[in-house]
C-alpha positions in Angstrom: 1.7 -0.7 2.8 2.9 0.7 6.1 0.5 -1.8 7.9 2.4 -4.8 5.7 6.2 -3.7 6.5 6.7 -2.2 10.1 5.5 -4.9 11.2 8.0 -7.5 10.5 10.5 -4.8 10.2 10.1 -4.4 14.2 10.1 -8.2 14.5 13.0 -8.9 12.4 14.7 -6.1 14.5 13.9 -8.2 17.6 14.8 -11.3 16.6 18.1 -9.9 15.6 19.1 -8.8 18.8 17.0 -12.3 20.2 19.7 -14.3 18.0 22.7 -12.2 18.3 22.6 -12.7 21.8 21.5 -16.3 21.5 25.0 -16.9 19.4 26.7 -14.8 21.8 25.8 -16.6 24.7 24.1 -19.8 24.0 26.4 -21.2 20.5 29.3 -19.7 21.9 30.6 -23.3 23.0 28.5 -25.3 20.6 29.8 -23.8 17.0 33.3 -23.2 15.7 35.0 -19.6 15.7 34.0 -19.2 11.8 30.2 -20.3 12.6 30.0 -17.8 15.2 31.2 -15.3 12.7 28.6 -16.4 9.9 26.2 -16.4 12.5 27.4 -12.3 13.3 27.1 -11.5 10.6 23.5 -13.2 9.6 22.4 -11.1 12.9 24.4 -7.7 11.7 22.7 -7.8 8.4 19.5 -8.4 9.9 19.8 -6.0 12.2 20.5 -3.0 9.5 17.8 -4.1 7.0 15.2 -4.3 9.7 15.9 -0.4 10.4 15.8 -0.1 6.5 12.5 -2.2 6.3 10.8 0.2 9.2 12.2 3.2 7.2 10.6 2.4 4.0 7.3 1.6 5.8 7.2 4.8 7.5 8.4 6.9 4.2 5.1 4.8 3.2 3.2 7.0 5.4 3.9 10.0 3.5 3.9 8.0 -0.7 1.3 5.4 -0.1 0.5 4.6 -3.6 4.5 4.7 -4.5 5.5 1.2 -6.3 9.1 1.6 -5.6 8.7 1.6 -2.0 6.7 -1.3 -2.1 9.7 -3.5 -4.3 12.3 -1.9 -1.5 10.3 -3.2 1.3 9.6 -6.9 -0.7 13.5 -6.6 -1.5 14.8 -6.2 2.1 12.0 -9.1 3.5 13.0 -11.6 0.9 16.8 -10.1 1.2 16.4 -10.8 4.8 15.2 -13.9 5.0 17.6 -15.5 1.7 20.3 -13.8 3.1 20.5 -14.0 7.5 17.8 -17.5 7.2 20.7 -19.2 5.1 23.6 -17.8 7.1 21.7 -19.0 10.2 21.2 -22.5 9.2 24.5 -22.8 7.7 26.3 -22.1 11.2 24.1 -24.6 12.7 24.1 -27.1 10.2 27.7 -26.8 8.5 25.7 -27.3 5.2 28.2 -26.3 3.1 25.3 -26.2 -0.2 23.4 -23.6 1.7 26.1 -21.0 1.0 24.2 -20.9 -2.9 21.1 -18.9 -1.5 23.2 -16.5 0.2 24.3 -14.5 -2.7 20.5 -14.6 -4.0 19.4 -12.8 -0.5 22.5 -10.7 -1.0 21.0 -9.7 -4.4 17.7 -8.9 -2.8 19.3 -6.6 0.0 21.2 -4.8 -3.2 18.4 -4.3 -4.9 16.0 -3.3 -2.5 18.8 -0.2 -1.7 18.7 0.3 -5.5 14.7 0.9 -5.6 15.1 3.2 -2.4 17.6 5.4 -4.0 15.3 5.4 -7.6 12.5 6.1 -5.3 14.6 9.4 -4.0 15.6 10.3 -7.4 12.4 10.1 -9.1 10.1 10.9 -6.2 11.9 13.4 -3.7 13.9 15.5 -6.3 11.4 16.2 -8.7 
């Protein structure tokens, strides 16, 4: 499992800072003050659930056959890429229909916190 999630945790973690300095830079002049903001933010909440995606695969290390590990790290890919990947076209595009899939990455980031902390509960303080 660790093989499956540092991997694109470290990559997500890249591209975060890749596209937070892209907006900060390069979109500055191209998008409105509230897309630069959704576009923050998509790179903010990027950033913080690629350290969480790297933390779960490395936790991995040490419960390799641990199921809710496995839904936290699904959670915080699919959360990742619902959640940033619809912010990120939405201060490009102005879509305003795209703002529906955000709440469903949302969801995903939510829950893949939830399984961590069950993971804790039932798995570290036994």
């Amino acid at each position: 499992m660790t093989r499956l999630y540092l991997l694109p945790g470290a990559l997500c973690g890249f591209l975060s800072v890749a596209l937070g300095a892209f907006g900060a830079h390069a979109l500055k002049d191209q998008l409105s003050e509230r897309y630069i903001d959704v576009w923050a933010t998509a790179t903010d909440y990027q950033f913080y659930h690629s350290l969480a995606l790297v933390l779960v695969a490395v936790l991995a290390l040490h419960f390799k056959d641990s199921r809710k590990l496995r839904w936290s790290a699904r959670l915080f890919l699919a959360g990742i890429i619902l959640f940033s990947g619809s912010l990120y076209i939405l201060a490009i595009t102005g879509v305003g229909w795209l703002g529906a899939i955000t709440p469903l990455g949302g969801v995903s980031l939510m829950l893949g916190w939830l399984f961590l902390a069950i993971f804790a509960v039932t798995e570290l303080y036994d």
